[in-house]
N, C-alpha and C positions, 0 to 999 in steps of 0.2 A: 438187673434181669430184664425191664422192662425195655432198656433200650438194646436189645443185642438179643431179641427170641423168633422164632420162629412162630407166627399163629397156632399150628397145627402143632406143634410140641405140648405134654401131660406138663403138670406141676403137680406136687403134692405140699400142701402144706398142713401143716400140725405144730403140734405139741407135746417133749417129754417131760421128767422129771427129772435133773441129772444124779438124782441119788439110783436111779436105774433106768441109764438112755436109752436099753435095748425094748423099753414100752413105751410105745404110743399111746397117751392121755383121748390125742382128740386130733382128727385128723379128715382132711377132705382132697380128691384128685379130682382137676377139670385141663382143658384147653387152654393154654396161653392166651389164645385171643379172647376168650370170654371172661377169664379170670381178672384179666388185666383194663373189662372196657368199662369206663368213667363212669362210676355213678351218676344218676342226673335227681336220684329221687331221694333224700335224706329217712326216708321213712320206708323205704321197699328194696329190697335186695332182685338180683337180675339170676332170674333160676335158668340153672347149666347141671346137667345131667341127676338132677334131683337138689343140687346142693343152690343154695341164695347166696350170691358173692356181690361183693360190693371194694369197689377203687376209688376213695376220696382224694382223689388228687394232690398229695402233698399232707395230709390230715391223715387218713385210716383208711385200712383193708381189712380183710374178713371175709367169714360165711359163717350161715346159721344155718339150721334146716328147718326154718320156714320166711316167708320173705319179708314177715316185718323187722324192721331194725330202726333202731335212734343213734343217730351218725351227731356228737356233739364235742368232739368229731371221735372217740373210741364209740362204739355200738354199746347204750348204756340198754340197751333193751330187756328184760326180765323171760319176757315170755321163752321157753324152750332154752332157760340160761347156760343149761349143763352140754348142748348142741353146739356154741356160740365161739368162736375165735375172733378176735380184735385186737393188730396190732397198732400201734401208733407211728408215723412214716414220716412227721414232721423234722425229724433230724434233731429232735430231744430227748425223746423216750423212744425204747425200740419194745415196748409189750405193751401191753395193759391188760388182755381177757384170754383165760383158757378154760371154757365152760365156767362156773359160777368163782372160780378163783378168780379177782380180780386185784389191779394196783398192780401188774407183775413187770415193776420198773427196771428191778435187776437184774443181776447174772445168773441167780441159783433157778431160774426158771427158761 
């Protein structure tokens, strides 16, 4: 996605359950260009239209709704856990957080 978007293009990203995909668990829409721009601060997410998103380069994405996060490198953050998405981007694991569910290395999520 990252190499082939337009700045000004939405993104929505979330999370279902696929025992029922027609529901949205947990779910946030921003801008390409801000969704997408580099983390610099392992401890603070970059707020874009209410929501905290964060791009670790190679490590983990995500948003919370508020801006503290712990980037090590899934967002192990507690506070506001059940707000929180974190997937893992290293080209090993493709999940790890949908609000306080965590570990979500497999397919069934």
């Amino acid at each position: 996605i990252k190499k082939s978007y337009n700045p000004g293009d939405l993104i929505c990203v979330g999370g279902i359950k696929q025992e029922d995909p027609r529901t949205i668990i947990l779910g946030a829409v921003g801008l390409l260009g801000n969704v997408f721009s580099p983390t610099t601060n392992p401890e603070k997410g970059q707020k874009h239209e209410g929501v905290y998103w964060y791009f670790h380069e190679g490590k983990s994405f995500g948003f919370s709704s508020v801006e503290k996060i712990n980037l090590s490198p899934p967002d192990e953050e507690e506070l506001e856990g059940e707000e929180r998405l974190s997937w893992l981007i290293n080209g090993t694991y493709g999940g790890y957080r949908l609000g306080n569910l965590k570990n979500l290395y497999s397919d069934s999520w």
